[in-house]
N, CA and C atoms as an extended XYZ file, in Angstrom:
519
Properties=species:S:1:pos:R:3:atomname:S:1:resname:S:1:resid:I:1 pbc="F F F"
N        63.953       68.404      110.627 N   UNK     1
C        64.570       67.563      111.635 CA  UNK     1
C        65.735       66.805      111.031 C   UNK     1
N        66.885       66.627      111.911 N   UNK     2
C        67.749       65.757      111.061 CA  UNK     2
C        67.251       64.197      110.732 C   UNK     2
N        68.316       63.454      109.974 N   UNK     3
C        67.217       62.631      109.750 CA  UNK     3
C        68.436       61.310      110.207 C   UNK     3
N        68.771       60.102      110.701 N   UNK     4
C        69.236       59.327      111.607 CA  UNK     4
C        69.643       58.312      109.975 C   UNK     4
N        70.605       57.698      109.440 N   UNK     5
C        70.548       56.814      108.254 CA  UNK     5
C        71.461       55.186      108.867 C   UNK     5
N        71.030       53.836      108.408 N   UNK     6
C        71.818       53.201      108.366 CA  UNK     6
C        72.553       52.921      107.302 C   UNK     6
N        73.563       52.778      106.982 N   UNK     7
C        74.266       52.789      105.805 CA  UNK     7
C        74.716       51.335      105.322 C   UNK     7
N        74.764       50.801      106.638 N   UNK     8
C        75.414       49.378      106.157 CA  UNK     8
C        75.462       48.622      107.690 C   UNK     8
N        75.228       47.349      108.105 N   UNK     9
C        75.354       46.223      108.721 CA  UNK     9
C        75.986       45.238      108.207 C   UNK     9
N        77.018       44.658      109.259 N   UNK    10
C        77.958       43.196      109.065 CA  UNK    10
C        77.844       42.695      110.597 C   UNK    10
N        77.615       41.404      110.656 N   UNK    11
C        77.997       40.473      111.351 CA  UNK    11
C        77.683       38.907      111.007 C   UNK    11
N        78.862       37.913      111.705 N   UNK    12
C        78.803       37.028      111.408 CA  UNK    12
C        78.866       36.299      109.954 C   UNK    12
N        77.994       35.156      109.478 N   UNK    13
C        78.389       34.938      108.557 CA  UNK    13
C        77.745       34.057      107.522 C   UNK    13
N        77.256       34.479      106.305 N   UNK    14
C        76.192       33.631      105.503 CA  UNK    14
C        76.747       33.099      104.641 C   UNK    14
N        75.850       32.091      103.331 N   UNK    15
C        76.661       30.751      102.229 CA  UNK    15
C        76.949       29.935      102.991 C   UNK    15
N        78.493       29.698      102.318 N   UNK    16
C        78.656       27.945      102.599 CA  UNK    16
C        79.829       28.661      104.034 C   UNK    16
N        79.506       29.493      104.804 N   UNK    17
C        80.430       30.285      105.759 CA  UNK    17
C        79.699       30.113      106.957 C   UNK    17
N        78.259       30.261      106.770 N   UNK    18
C        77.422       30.252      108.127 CA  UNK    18
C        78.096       29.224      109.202 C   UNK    18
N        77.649       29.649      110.098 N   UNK    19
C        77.757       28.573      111.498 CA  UNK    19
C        76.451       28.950      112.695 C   UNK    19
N        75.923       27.569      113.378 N   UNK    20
C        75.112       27.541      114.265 CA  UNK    20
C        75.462       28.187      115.505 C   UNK    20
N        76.008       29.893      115.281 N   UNK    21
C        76.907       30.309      116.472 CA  UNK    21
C        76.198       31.915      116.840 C   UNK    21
N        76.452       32.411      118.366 N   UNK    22
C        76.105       33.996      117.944 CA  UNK    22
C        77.156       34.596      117.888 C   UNK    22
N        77.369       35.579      116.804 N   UNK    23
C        78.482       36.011      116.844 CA  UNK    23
C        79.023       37.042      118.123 C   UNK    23
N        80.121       37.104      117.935 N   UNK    24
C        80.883       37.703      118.650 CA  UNK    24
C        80.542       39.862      118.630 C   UNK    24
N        80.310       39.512      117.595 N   UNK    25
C        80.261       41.149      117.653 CA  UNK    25
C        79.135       41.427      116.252 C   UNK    25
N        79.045       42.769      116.210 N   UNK    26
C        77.333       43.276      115.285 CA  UNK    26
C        78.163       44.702      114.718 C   UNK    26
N        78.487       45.093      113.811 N   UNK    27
C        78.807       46.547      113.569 CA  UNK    27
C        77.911       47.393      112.544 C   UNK    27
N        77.646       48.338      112.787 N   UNK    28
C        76.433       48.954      112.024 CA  UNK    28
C        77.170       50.714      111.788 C   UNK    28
N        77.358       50.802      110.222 N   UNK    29
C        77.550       52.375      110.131 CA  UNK    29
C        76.572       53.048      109.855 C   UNK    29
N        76.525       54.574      110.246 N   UNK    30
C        75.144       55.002      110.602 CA  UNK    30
C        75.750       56.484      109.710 C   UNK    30
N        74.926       57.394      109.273 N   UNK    31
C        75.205       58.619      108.967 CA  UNK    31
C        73.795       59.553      109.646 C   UNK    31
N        74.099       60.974      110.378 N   UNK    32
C        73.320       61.378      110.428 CA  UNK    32
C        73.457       62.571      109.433 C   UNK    32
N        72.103       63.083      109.106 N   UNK    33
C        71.842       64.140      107.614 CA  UNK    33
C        71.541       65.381      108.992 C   UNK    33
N        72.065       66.760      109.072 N   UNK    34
C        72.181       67.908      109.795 CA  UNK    34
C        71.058       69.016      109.189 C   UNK    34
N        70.677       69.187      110.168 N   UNK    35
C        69.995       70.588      110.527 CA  UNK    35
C        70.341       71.898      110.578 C   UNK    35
N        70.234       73.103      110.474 N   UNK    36
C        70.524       74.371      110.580 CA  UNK    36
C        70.461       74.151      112.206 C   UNK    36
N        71.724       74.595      112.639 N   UNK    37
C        71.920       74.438      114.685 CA  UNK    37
C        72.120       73.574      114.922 C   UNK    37
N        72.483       72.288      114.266 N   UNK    38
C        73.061       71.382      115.182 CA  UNK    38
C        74.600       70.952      114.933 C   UNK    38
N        75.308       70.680      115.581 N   UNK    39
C        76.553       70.354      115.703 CA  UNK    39
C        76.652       69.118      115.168 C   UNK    39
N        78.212       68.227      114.471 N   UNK    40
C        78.481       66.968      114.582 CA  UNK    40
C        78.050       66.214      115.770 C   UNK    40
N        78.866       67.021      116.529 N   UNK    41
C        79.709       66.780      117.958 CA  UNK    41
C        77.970       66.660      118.592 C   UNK    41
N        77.016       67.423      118.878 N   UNK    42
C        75.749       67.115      119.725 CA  UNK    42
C        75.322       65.957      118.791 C   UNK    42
N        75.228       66.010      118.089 N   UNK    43
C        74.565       65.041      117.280 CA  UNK    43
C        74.852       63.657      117.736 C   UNK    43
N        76.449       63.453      117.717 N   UNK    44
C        76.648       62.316      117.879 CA  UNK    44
C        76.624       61.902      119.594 C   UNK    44
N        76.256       62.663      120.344 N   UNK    45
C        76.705       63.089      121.519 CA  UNK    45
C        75.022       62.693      122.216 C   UNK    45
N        74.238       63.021      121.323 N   UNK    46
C        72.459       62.110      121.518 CA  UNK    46
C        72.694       60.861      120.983 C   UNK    46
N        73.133       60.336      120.359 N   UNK    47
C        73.070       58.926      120.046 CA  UNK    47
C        73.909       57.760      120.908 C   UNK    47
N        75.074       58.682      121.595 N   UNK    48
C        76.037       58.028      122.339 CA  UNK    48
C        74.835       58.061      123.876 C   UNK    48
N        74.485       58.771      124.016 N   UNK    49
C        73.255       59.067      124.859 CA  UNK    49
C        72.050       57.802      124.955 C   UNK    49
N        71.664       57.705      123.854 N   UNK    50
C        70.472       56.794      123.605 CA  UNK    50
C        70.948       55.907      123.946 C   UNK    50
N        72.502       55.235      123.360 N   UNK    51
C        72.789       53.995      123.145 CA  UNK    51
C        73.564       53.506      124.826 C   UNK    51
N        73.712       54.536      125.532 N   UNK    52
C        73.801       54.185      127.277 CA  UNK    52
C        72.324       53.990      127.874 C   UNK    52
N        71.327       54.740      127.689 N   UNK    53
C        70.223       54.420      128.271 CA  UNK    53
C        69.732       52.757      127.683 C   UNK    53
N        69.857       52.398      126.746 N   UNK    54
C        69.599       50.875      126.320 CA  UNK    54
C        70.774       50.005      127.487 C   UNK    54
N        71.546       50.421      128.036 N   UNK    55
C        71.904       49.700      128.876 CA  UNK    55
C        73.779       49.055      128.433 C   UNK    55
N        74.012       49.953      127.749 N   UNK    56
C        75.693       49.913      127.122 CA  UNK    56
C        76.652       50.647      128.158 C   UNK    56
N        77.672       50.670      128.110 N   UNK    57
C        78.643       51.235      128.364 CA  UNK    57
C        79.547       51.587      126.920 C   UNK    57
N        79.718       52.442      126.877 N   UNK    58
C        80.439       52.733      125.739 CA  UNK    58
C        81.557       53.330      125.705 C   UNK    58
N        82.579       52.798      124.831 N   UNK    59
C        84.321       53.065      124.369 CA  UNK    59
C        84.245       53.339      123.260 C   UNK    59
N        85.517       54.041      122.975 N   UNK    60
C        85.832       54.690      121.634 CA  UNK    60
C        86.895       53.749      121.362 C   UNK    60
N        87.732       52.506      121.511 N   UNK    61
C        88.584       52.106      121.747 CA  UNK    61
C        88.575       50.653      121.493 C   UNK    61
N        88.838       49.546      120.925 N   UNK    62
C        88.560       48.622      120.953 CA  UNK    62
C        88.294       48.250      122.351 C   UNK    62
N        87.456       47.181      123.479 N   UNK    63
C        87.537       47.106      124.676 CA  UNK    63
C        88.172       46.123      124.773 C   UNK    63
N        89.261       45.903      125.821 N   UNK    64
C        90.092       45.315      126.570 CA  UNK    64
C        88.973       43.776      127.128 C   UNK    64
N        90.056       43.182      127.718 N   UNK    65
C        89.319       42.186      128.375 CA  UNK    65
C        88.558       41.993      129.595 C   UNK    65
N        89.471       43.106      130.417 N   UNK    66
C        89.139       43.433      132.095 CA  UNK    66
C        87.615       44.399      131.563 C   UNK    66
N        87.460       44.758      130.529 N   UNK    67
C        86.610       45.866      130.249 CA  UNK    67
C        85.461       45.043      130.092 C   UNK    67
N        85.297       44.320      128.583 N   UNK    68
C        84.480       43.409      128.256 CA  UNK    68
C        84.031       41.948      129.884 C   UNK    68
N        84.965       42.138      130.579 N   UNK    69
C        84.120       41.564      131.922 CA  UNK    69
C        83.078       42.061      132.769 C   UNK    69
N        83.966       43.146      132.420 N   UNK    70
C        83.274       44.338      133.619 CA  UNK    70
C        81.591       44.805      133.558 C   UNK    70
N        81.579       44.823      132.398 N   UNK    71
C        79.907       45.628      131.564 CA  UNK    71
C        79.274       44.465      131.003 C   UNK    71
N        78.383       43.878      131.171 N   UNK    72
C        77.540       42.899      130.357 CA  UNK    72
C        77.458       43.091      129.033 C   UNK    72
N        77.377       44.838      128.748 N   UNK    73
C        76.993       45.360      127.502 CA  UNK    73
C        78.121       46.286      126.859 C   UNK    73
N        78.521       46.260      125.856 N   UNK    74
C        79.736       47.274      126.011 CA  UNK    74
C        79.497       47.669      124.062 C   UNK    74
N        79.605       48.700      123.647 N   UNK    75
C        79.471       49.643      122.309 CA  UNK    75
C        80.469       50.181      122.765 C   UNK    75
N        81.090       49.748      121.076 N   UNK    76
C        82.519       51.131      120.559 CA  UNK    76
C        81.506       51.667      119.458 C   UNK    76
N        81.955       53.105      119.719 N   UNK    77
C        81.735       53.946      119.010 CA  UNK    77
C        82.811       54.766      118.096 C   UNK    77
N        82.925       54.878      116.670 N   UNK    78
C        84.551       55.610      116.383 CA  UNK    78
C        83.693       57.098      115.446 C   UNK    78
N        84.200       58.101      115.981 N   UNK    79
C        83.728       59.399      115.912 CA  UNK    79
C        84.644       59.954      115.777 C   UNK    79
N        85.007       60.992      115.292 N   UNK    80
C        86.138       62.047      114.978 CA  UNK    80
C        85.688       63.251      115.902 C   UNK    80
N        85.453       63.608      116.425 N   UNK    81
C        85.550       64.984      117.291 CA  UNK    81
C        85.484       65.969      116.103 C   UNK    81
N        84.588       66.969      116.213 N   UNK    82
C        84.681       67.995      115.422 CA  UNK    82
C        84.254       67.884      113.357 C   UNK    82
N        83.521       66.582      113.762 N   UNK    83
C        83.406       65.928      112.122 CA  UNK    83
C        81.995       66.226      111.617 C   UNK    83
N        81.892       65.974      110.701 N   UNK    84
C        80.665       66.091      110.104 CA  UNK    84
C        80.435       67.503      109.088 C   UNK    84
N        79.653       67.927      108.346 N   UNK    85
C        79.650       68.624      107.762 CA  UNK    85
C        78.244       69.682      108.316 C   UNK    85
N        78.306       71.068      108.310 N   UNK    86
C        77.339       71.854      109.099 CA  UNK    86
C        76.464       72.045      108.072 C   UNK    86
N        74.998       72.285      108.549 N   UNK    87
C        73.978       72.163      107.279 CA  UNK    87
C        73.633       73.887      106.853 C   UNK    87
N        72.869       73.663      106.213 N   UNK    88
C        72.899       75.364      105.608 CA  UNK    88
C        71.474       76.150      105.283 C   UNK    88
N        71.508       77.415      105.032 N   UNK    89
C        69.551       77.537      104.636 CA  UNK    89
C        70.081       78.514      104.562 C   UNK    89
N        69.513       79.096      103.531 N   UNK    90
C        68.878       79.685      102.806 CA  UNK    90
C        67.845       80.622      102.396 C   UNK    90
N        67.054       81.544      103.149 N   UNK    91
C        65.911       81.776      103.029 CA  UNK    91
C        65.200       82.320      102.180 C   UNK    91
N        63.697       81.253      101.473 N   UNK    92
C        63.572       81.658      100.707 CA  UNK    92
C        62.486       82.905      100.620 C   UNK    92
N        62.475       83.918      101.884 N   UNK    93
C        62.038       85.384      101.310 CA  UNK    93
C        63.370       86.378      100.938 C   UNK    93
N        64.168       85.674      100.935 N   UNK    94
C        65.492       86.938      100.200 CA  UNK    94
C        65.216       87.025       98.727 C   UNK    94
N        65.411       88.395       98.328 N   UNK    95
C        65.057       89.150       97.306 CA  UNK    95
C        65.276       88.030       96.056 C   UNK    95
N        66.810       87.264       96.339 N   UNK    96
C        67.637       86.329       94.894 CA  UNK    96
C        66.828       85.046       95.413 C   UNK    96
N        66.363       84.572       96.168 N   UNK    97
C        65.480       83.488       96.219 CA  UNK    97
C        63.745       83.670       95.699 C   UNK    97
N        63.381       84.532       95.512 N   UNK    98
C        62.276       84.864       94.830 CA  UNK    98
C        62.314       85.163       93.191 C   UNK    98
N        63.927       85.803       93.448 N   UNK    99
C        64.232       85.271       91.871 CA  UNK    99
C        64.509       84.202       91.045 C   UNK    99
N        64.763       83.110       91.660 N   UNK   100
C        65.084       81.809       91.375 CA  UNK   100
C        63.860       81.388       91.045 C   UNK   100
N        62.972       81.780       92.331 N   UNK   101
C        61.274       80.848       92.272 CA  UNK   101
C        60.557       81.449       91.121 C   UNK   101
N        60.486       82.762       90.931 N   UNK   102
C        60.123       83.787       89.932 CA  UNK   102
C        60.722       82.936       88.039 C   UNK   102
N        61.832       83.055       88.372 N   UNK   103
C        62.557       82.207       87.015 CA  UNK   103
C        61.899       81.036       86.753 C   UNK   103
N        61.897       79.817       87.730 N   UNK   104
C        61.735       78.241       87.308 CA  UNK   104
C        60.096       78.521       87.091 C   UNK   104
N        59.400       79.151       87.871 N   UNK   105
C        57.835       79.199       87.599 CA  UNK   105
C        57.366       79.552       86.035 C   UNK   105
N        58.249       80.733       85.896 N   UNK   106
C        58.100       81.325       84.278 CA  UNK   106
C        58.494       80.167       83.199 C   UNK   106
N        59.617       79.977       83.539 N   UNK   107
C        60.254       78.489       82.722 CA  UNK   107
C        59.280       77.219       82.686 C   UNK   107
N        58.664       76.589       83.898 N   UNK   108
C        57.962       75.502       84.079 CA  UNK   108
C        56.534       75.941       83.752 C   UNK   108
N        55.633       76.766       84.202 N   UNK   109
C        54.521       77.011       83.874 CA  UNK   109
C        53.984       76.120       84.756 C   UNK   109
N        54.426       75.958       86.350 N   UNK   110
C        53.594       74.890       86.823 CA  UNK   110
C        54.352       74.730       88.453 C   UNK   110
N        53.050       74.861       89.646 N   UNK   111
C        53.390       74.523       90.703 CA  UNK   111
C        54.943       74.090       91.455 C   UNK   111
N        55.883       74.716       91.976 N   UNK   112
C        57.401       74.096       92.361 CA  UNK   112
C        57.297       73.420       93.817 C   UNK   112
N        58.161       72.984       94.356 N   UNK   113
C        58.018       71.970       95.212 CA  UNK   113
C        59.174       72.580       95.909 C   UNK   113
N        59.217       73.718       96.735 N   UNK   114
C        60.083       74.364       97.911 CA  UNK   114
C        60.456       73.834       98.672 C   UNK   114
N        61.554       73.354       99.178 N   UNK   115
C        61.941       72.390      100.188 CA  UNK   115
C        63.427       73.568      100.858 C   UNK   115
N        62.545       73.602      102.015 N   UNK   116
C        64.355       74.665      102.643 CA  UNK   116
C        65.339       74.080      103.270 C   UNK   116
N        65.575       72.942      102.615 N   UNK   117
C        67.187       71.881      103.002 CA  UNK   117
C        66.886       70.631      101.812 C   UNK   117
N        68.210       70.908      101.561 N   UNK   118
C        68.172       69.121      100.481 CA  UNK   118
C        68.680       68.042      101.823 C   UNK   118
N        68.280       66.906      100.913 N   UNK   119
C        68.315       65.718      102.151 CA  UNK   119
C        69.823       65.791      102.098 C   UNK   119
N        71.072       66.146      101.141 N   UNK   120
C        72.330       65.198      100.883 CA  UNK   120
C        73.236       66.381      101.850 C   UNK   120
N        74.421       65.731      101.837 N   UNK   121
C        75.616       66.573      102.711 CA  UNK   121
C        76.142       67.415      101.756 C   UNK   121
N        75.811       68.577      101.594 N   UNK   122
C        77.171       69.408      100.293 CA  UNK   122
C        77.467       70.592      101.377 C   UNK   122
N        79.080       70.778      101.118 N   UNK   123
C        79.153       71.802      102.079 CA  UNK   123
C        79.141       73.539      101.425 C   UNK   123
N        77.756       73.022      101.197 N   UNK   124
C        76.973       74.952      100.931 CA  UNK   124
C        77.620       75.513      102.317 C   UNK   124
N        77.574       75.705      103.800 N   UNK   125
C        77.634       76.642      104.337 CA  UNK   125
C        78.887       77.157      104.608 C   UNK   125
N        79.918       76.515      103.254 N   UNK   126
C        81.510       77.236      102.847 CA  UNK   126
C        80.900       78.562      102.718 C   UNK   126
N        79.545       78.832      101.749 N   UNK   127
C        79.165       80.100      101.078 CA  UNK   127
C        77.892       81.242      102.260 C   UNK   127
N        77.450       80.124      102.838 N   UNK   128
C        76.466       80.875      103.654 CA  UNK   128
C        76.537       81.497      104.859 C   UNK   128
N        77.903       80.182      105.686 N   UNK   129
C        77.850       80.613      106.993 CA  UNK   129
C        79.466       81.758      106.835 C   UNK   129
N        80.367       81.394      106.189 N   UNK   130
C        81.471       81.789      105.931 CA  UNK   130
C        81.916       82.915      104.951 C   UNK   130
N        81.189       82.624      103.780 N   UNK   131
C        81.412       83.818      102.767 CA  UNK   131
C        79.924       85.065      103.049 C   UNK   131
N        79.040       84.068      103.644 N   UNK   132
C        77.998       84.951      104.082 CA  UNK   132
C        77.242       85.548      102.489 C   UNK   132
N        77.298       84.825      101.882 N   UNK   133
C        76.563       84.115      100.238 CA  UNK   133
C        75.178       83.469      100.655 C   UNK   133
N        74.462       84.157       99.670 N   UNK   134
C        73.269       83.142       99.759 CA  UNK   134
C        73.784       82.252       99.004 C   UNK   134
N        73.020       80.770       99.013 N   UNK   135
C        73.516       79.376       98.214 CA  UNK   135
C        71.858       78.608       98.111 C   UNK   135
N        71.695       78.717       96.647 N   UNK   136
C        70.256       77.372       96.229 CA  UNK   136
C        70.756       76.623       95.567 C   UNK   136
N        69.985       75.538       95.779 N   UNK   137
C        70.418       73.909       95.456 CA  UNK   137
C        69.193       73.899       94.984 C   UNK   137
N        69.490       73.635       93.040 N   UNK   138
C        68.637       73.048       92.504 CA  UNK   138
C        68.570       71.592       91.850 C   UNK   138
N        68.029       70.603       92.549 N   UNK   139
C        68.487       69.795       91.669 CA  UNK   139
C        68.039       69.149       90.354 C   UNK   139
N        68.784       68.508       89.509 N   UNK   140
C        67.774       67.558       88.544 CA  UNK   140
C        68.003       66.555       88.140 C   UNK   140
N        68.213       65.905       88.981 N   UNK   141
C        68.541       64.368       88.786 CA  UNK   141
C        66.947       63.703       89.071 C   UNK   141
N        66.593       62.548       88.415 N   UNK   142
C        65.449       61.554       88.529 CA  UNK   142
C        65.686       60.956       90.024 C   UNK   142
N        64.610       60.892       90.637 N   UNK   143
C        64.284       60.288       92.092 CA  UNK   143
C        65.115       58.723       92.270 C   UNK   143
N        64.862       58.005       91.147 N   UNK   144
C        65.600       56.960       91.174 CA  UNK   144
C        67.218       56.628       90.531 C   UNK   144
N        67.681       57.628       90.884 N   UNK   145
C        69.185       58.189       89.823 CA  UNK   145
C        70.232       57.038       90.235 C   UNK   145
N        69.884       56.435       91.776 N   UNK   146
C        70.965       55.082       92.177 CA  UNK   146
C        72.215       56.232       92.696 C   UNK   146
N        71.630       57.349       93.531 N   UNK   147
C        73.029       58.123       93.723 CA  UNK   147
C        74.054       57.275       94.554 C   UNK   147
N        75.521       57.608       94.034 N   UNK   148
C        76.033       57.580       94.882 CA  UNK   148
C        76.327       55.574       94.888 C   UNK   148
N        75.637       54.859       94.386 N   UNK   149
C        75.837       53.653       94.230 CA  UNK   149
C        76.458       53.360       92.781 C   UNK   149
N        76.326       52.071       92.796 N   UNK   150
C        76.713       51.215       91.063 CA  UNK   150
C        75.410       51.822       90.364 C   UNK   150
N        75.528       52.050       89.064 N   UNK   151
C        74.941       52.540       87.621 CA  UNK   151
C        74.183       53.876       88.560 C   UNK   151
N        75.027       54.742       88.810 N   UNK   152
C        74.382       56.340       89.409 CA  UNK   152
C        73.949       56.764       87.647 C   UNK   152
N        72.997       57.275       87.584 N   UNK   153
C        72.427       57.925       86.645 CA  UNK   153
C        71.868       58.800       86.142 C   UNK   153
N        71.542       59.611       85.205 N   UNK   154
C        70.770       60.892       85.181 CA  UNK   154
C        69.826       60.995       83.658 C   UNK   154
N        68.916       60.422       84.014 N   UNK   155
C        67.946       60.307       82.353 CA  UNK   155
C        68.094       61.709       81.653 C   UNK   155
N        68.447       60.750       80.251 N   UNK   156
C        68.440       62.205       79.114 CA  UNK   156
C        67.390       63.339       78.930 C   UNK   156
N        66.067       62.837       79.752 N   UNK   157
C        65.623       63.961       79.597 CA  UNK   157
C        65.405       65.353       80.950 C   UNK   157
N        65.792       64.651       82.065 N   UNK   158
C        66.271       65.392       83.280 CA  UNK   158
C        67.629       66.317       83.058 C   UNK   158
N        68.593       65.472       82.051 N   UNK   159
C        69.932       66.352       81.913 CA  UNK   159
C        69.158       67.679       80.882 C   UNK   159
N        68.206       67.285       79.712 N   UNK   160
C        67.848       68.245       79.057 CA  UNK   160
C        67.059       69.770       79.704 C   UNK   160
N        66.097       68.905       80.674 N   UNK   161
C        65.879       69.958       81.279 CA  UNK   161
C        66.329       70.706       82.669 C   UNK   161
N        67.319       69.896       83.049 N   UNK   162
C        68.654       70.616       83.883 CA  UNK   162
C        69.137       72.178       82.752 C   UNK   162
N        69.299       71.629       81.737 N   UNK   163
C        70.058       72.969       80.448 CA  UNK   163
C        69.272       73.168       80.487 C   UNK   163
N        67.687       73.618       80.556 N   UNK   164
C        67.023       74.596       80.685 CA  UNK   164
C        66.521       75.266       81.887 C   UNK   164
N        66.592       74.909       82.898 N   UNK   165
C        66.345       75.263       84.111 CA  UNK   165
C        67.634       76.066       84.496 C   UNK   165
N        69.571       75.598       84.354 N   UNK   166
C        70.151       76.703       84.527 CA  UNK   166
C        69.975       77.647       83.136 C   UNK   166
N        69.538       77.727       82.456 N   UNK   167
C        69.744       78.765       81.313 CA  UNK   167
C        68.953       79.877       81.866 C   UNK   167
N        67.581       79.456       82.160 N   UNK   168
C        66.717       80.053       82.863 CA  UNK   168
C        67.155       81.401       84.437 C   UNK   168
N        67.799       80.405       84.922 N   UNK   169
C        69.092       81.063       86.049 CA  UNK   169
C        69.733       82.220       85.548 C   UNK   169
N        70.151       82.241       84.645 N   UNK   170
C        71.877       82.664       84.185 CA  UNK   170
C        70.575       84.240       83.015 C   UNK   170
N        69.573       83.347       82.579 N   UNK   171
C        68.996       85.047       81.979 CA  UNK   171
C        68.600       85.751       82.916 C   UNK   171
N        67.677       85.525       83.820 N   UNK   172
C        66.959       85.831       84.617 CA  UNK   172
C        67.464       87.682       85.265 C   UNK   172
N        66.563       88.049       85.176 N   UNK   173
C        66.684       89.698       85.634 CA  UNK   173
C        66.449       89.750       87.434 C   UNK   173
């Protein structure tokens, strides 16, 4: 299922900034993580959905004043048409995906953990949907790596056995 993210909330104002006031406005960026079949465009197109049934009217546009009279409730939404990145798979009964599983099992000596989509956005389906490439995503970064934030990281012994897990790849018959 895709999976819905908040990324970040601002409004108003905390410290020595606060005031006994409601603010004027709430903005919240959201990312959604894609599925094999779903579009940007539907995607964002259910949420613009949800967020009218709560009782919004919604603009893409900053709203005007005659506007903001008009609707009790009013959401901007800013979307790019045609955005987002398409998700990808893989399947793992193809012949080179049993070779992969075949490899890391021999290498590890121990139970693998098959997952047929990574949670992150990479645009694998340059190779799957387009070059018509199979594409596996192995990763080896530590669960708590801080991706993507301040001190992103990769423990020395995950990078060590990253070099053995592709070596493993690259012999593999």
């Amino acid at each position: 299922l895709p999976s819905f993210n908040f990324r970040g909330m601002q409004s108003g104002w905390v410290g020595s900034q606060a005031r006994t006031i409601v603010p004027q406005d709430a903005t919240v960026s959201i990312d959604i993580r894609m599925v094999k079949g779903n579009t940007g465009d539907y995607m964002v197109g259910t949420v613009i959905e949800h967020i009218r049934k709560q009782g919004y009217h919604v603009v893409t546009e900053e709203p005007d004043h005659d506007t903001r009279m008009k609707y009790p409730y009013v959401a901007r939404v800013n979307y790019r048409p045609g955005g987002g990145t398409p998700a990808s798979r893989t399947s793992m009964d193809l012949p080179i995906s049993q070779k992969v599983i075949d490899a890391m099992e021999g290498m590890w000596k121990s139970d693998l953990r098959l997952l047929p989509t990574l949670g992150g956005t990479v645009p694998i389906y340059i190779f799957t949907d387009i070059m018509e490439l199979p594409a596996i995503g192995l990763p080896i970064v530590n669960f708590d790596n801080n991706q993507h934030g301040f001190n992103e990281n990769l423990r020395l012994g995950h990078f060590w056995n990253g070099i053995e897990t592709f070596s493993a790849i690259l012999l593999m018959k």
